[in-house]
PDB file of N, CA, C and O in Angstrom:
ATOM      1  N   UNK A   1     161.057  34.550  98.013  1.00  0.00           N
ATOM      2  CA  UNK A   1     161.075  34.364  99.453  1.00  0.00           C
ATOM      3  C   UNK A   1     161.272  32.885  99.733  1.00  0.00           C
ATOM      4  O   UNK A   1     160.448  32.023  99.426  1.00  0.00           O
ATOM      5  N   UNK A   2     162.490  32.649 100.373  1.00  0.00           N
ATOM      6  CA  UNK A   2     162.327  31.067 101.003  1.00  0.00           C
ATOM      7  C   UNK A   2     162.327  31.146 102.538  1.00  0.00           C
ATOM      8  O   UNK A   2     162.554  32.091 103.293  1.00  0.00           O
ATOM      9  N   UNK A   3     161.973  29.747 102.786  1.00  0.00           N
ATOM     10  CA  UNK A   3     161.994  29.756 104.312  1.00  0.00           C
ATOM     11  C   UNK A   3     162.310  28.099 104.309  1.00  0.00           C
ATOM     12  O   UNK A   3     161.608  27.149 103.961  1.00  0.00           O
ATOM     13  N   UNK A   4     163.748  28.179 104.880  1.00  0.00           N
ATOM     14  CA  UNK A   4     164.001  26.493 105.180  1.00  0.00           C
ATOM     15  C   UNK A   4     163.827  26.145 106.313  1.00  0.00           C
ATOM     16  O   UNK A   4     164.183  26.897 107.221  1.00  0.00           O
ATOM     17  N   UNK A   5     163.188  24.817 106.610  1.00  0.00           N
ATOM     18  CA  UNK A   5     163.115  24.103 107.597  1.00  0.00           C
ATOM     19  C   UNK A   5     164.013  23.676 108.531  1.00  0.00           C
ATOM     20  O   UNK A   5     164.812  22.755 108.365  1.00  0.00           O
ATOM     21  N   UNK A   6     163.843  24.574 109.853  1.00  0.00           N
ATOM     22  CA  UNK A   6     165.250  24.055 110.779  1.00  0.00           C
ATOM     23  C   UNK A   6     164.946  22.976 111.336  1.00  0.00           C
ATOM     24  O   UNK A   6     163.749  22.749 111.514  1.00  0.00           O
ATOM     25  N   UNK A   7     165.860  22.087 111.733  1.00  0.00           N
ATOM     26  CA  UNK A   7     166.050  20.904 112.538  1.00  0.00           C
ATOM     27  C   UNK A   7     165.068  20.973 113.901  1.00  0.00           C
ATOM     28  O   UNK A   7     165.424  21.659 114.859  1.00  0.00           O
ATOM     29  N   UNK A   8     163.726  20.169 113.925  1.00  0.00           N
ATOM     30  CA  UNK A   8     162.568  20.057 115.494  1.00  0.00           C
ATOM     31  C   UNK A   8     161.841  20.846 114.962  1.00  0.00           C
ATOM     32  O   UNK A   8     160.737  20.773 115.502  1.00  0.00           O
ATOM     33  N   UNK A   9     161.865  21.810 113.929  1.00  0.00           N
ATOM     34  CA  UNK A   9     160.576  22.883 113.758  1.00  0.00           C
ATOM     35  C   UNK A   9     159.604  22.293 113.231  1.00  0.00           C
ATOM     36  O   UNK A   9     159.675  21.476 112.313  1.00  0.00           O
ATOM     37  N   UNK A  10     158.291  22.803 113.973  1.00  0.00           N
ATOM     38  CA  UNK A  10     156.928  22.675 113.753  1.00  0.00           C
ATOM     39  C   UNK A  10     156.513  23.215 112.303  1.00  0.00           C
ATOM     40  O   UNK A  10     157.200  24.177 111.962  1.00  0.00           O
ATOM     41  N   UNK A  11     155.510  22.802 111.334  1.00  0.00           N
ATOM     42  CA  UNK A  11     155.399  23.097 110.439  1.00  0.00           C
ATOM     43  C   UNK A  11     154.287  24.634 110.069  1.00  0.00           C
ATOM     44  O   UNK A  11     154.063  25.345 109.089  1.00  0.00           O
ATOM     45  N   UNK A  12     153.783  24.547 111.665  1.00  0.00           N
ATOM     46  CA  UNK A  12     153.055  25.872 111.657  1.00  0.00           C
ATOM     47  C   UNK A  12     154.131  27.142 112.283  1.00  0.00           C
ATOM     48  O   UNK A  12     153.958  28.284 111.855  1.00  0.00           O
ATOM     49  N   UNK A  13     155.085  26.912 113.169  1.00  0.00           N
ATOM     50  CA  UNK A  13     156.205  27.896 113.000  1.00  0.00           C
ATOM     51  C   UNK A  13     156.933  28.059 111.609  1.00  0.00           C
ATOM     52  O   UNK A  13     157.149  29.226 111.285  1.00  0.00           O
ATOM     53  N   UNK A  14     157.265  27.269 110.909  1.00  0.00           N
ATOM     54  CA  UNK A  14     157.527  27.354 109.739  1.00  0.00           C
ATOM     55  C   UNK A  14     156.905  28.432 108.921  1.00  0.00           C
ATOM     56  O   UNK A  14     157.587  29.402 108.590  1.00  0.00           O
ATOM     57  N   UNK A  15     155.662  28.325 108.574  1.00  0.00           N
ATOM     58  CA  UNK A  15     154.379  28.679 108.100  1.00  0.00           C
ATOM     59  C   UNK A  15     154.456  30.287 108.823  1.00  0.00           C
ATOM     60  O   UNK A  15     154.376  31.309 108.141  1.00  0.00           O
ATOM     61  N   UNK A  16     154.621  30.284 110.288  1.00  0.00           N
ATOM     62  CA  UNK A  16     154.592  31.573 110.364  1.00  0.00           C
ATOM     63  C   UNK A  16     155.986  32.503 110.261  1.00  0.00           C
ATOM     64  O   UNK A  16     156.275  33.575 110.792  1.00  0.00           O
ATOM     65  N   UNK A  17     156.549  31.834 109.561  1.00  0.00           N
ATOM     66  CA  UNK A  17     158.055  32.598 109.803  1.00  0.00           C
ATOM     67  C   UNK A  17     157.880  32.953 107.682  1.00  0.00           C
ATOM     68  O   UNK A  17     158.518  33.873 107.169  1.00  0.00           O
ATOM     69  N   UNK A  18     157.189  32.274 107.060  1.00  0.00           N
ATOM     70  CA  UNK A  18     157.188  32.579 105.810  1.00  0.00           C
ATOM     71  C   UNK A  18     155.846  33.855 105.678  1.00  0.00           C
ATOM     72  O   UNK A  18     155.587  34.760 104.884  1.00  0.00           O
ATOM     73  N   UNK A  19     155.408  33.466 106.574  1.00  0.00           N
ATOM     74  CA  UNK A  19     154.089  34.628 106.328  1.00  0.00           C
ATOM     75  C   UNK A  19     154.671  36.204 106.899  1.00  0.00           C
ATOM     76  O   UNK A  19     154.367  37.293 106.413  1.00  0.00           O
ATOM     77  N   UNK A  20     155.815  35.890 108.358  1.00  0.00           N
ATOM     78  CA  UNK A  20     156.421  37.282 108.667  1.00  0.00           C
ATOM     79  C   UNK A  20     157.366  37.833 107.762  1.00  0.00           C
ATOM     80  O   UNK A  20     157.593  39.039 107.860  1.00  0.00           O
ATOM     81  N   UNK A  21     157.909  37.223 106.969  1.00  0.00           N
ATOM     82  CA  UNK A  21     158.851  37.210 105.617  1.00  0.00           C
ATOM     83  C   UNK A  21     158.265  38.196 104.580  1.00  0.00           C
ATOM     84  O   UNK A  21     158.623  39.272 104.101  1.00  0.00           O
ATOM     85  N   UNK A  22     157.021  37.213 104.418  1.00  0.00           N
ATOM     86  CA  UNK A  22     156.472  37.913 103.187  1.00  0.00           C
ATOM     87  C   UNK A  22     155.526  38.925 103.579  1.00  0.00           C
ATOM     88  O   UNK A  22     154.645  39.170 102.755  1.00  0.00           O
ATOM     89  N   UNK A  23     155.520  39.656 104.816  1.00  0.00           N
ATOM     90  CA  UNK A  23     154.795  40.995 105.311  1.00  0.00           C
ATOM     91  C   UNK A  23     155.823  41.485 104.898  1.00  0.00           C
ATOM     92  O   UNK A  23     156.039  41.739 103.713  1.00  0.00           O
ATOM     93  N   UNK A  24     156.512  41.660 105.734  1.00  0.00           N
ATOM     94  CA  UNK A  24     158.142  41.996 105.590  1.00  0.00           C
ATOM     95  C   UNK A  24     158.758  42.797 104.904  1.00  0.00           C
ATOM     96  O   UNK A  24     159.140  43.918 105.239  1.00  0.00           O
ATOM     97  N   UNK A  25     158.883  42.295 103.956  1.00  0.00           N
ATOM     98  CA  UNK A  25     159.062  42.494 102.301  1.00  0.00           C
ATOM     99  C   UNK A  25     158.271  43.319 101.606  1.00  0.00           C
ATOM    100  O   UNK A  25     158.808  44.339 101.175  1.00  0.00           O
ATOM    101  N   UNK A  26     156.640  43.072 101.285  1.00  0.00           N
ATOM    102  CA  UNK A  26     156.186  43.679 101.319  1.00  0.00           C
ATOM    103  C   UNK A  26     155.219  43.223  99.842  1.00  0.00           C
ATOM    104  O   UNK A  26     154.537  43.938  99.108  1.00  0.00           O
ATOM    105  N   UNK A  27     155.554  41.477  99.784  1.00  0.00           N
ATOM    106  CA  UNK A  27     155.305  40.861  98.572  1.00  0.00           C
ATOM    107  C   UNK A  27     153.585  40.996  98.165  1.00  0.00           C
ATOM    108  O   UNK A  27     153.142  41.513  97.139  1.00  0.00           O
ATOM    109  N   UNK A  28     152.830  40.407  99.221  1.00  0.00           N
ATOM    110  CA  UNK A  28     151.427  41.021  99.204  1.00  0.00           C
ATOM    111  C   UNK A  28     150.995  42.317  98.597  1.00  0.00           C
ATOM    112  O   UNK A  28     150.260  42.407  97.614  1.00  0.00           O
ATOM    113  N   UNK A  29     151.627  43.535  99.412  1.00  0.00           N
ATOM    114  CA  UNK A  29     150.872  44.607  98.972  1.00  0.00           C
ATOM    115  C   UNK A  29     151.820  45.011  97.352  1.00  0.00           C
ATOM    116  O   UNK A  29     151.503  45.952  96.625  1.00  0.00           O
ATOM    117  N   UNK A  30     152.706  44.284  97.140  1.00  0.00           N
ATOM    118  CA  UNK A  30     152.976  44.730  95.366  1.00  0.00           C
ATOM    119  C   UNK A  30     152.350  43.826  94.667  1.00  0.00           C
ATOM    120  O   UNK A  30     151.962  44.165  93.548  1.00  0.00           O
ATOM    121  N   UNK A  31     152.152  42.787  95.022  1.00  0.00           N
ATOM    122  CA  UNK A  31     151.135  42.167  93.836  1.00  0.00           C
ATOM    123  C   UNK A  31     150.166  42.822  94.267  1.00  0.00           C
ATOM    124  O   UNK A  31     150.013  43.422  93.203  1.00  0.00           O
ATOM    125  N   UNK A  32     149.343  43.249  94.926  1.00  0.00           N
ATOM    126  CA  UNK A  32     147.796  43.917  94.874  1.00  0.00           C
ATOM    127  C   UNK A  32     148.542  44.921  93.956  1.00  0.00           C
ATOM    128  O   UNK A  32     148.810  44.595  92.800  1.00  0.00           O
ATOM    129  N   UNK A  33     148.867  46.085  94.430  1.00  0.00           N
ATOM    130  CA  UNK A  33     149.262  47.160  93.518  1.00  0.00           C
ATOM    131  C   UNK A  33     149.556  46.760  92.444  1.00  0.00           C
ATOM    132  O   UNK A  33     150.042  47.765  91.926  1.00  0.00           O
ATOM    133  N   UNK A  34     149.614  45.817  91.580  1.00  0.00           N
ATOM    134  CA  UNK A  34     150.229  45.757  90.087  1.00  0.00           C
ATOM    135  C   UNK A  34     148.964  44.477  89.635  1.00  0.00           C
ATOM    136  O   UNK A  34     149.079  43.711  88.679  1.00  0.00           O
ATOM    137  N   UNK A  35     148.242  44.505  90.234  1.00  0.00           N
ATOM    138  CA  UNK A  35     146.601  43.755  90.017  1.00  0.00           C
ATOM    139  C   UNK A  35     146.040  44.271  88.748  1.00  0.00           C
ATOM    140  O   UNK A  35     146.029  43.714  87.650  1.00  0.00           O
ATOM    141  N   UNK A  36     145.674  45.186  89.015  1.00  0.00           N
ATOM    142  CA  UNK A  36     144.919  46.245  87.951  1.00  0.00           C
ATOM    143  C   UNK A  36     146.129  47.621  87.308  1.00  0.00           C
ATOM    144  O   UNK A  36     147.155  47.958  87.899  1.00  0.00           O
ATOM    145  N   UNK A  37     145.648  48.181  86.047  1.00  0.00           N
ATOM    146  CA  UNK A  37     146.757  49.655  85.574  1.00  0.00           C
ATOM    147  C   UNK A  37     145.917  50.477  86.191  1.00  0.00           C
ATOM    148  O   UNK A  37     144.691  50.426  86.095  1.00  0.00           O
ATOM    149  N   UNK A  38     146.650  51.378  86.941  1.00  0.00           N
ATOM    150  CA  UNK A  38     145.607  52.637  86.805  1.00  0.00           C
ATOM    151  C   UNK A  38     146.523  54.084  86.479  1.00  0.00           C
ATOM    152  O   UNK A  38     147.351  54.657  87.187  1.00  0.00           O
ATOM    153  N   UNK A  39     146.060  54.378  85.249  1.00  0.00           N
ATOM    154  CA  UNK A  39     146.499  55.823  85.052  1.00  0.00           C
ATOM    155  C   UNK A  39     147.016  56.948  85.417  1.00  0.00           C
ATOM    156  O   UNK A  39     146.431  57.424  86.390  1.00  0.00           O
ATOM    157  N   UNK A  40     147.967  57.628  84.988  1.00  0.00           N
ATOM    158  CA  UNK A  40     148.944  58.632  86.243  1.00  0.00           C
ATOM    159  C   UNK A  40     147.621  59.673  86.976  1.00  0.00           C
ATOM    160  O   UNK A  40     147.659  60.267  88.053  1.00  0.00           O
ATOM    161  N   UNK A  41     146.474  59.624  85.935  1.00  0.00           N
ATOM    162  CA  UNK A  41     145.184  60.585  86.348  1.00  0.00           C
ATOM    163  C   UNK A  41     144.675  60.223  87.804  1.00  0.00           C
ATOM    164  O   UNK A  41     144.386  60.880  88.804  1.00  0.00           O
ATOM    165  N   UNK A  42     144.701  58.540  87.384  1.00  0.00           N
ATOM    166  CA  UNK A  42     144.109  57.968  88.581  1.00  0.00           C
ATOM    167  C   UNK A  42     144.663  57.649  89.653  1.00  0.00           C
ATOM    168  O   UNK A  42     144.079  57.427  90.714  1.00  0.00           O
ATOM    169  N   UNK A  43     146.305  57.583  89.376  1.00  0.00           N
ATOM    170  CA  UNK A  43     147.211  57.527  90.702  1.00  0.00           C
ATOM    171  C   UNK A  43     146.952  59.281  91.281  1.00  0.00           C
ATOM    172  O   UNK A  43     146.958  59.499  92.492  1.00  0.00           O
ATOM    173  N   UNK A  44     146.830  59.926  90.717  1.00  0.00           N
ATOM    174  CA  UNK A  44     146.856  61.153  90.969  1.00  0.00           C
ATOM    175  C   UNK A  44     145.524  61.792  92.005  1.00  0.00           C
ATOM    176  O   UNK A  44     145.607  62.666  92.868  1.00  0.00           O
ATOM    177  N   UNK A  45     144.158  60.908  91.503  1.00  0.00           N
ATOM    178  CA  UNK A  45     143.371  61.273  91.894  1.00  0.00           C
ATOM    179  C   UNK A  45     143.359  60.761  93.231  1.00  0.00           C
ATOM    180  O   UNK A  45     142.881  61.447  94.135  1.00  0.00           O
ATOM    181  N   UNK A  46     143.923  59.420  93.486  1.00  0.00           N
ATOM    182  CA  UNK A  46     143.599  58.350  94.370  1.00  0.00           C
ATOM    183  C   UNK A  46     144.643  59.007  95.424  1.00  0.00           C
ATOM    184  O   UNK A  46     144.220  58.968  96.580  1.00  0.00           O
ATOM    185  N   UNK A  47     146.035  59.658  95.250  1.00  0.00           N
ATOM    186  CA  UNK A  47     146.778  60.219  96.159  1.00  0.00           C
ATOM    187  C   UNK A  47     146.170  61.235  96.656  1.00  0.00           C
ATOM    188  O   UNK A  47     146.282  61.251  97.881  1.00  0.00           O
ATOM    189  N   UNK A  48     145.276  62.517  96.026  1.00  0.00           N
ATOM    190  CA  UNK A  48     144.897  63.643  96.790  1.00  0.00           C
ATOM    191  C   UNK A  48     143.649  63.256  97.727  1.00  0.00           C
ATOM    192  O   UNK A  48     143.367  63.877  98.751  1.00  0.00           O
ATOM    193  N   UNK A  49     142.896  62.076  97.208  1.00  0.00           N
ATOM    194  CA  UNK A  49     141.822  61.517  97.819  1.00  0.00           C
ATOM    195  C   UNK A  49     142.378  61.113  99.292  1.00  0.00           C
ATOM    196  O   UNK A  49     141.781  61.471 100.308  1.00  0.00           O
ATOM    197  N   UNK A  50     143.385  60.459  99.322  1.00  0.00           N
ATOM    198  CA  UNK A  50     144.079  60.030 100.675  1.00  0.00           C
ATOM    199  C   UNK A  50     144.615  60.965 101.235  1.00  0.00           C
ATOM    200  O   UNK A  50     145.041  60.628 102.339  1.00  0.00           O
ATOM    201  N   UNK A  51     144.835  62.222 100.931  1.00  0.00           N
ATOM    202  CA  UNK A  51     145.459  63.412 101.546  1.00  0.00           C
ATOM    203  C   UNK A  51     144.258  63.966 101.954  1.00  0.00           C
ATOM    204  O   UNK A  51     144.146  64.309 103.130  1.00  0.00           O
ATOM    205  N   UNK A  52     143.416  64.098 101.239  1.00  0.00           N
ATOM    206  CA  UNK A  52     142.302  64.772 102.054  1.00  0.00           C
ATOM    207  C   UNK A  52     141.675  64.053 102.823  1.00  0.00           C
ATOM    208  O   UNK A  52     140.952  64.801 103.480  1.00  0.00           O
ATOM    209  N   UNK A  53     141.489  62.734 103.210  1.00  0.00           N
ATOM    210  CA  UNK A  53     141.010  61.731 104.539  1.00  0.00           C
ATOM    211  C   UNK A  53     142.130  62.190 105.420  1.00  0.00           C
ATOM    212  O   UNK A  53     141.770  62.570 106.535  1.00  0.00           O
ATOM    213  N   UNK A  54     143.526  62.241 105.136  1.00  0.00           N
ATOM    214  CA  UNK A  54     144.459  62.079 106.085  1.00  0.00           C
ATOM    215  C   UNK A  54     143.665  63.534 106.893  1.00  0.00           C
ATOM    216  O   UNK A  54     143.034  63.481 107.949  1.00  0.00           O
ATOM    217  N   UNK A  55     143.936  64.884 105.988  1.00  0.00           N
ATOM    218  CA  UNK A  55     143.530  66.006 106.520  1.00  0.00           C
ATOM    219  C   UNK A  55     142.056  65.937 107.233  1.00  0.00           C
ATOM    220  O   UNK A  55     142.064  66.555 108.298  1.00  0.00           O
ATOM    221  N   UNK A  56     141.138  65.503 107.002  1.00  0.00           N
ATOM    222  CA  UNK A  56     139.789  65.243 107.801  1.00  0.00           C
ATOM    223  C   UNK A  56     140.188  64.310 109.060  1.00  0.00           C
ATOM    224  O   UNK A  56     139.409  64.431 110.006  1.00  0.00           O
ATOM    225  N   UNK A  57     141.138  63.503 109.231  1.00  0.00           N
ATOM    226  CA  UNK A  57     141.057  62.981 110.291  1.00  0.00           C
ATOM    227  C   UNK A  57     142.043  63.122 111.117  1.00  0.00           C
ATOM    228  O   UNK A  57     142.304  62.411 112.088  1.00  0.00           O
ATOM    229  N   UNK A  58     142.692  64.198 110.670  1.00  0.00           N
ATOM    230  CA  UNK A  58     143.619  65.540 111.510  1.00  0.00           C
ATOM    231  C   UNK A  58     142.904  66.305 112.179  1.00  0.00           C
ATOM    232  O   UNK A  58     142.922  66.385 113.407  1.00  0.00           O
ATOM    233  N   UNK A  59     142.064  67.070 111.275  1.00  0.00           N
ATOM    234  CA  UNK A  59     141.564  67.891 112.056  1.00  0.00           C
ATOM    235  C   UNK A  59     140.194  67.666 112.887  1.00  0.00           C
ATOM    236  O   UNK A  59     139.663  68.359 113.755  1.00  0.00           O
ATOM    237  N   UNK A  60     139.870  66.597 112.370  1.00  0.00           N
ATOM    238  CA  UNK A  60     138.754  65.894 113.773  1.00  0.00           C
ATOM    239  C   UNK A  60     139.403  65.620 115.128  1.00  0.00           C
ATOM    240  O   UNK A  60     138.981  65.840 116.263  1.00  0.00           O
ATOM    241  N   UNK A  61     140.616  65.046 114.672  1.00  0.00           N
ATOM    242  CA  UNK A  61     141.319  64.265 116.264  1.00  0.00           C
ATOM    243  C   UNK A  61     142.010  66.101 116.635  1.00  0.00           C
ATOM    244  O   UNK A  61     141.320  66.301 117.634  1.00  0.00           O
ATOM    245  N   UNK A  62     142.647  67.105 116.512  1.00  0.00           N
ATOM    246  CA  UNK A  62     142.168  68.339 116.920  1.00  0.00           C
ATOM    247  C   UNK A  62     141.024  68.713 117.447  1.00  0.00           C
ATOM    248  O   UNK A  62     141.162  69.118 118.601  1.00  0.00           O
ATOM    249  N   UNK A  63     139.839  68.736 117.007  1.00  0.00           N
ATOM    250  CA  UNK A  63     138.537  69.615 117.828  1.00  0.00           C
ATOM    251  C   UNK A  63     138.451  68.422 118.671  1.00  0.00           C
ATOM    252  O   UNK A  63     137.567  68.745 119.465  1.00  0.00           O
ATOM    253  N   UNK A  64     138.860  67.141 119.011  1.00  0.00           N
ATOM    254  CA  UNK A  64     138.940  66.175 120.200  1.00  0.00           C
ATOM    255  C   UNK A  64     139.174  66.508 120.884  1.00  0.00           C
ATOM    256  O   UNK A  64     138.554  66.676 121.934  1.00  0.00           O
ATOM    257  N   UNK A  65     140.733  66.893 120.447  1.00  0.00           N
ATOM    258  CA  UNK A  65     141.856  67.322 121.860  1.00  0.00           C
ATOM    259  C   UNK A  65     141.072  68.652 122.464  1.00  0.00           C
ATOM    260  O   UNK A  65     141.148  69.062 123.622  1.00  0.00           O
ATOM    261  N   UNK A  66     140.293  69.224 121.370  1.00  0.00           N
ATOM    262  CA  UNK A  66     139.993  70.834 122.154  1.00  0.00           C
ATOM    263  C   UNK A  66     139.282  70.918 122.829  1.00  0.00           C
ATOM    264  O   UNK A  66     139.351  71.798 123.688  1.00  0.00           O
ATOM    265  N   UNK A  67     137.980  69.812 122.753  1.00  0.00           N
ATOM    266  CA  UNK A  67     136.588  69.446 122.918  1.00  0.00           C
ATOM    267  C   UNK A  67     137.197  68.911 124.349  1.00  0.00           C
ATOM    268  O   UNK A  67     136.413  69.264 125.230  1.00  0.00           O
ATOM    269  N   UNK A  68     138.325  68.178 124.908  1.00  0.00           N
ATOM    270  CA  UNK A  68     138.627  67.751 126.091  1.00  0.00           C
ATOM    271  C   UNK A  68     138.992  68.313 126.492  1.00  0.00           C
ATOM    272  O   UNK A  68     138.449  68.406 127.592  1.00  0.00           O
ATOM    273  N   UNK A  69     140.033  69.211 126.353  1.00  0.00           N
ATOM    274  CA  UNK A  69     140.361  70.634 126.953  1.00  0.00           C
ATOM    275  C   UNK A  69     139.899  71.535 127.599  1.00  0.00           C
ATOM    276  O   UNK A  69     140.409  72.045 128.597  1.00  0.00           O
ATOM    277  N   UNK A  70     138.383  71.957 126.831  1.00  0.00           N
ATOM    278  CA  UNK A  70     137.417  72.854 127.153  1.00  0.00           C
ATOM    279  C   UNK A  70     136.918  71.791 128.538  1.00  0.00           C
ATOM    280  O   UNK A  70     137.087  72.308 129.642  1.00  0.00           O
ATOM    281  N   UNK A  71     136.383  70.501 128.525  1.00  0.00           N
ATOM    282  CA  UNK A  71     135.521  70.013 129.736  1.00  0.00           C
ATOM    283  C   UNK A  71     136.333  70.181 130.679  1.00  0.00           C
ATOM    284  O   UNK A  71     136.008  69.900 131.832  1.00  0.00           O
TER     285      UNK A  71
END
């Protein structure tokens, strides 16, 4: 990732044009992900784990909508 310095720019616009870059991209969250190994067991476990939060907080925001419905 580079970010060159245009001609009058502030060094904290600068700064934030390398930080929207490197969201961006997506450089942060692959170095976390490649931090630690974790096992196809444990990618495995860690994906159904997030499927079942996703599903619990499906069907909570449902009995919401119903729970407002009914009042």
């Amino acid at each position: 990732m580079q970010v060159l310095l245009r001609e009058g720019e502030s060094f904290e616009s600068l700064l934030k044009r390398f930080r929207t870059g490197v969201s961006r991209h997506g450089i942060i969250s692959e170095f976390k992900r490649h931090q630690s190994y974790l096992s196809k067991g444990e990618k495995l476990r860690a994906k159904l784990q997030r499927a079942e939060r996703k599903r619990q907080a499906k069907l909570a925001k449902q009995a919401r909508r119903a729970a407002r419905r009914a009042a």
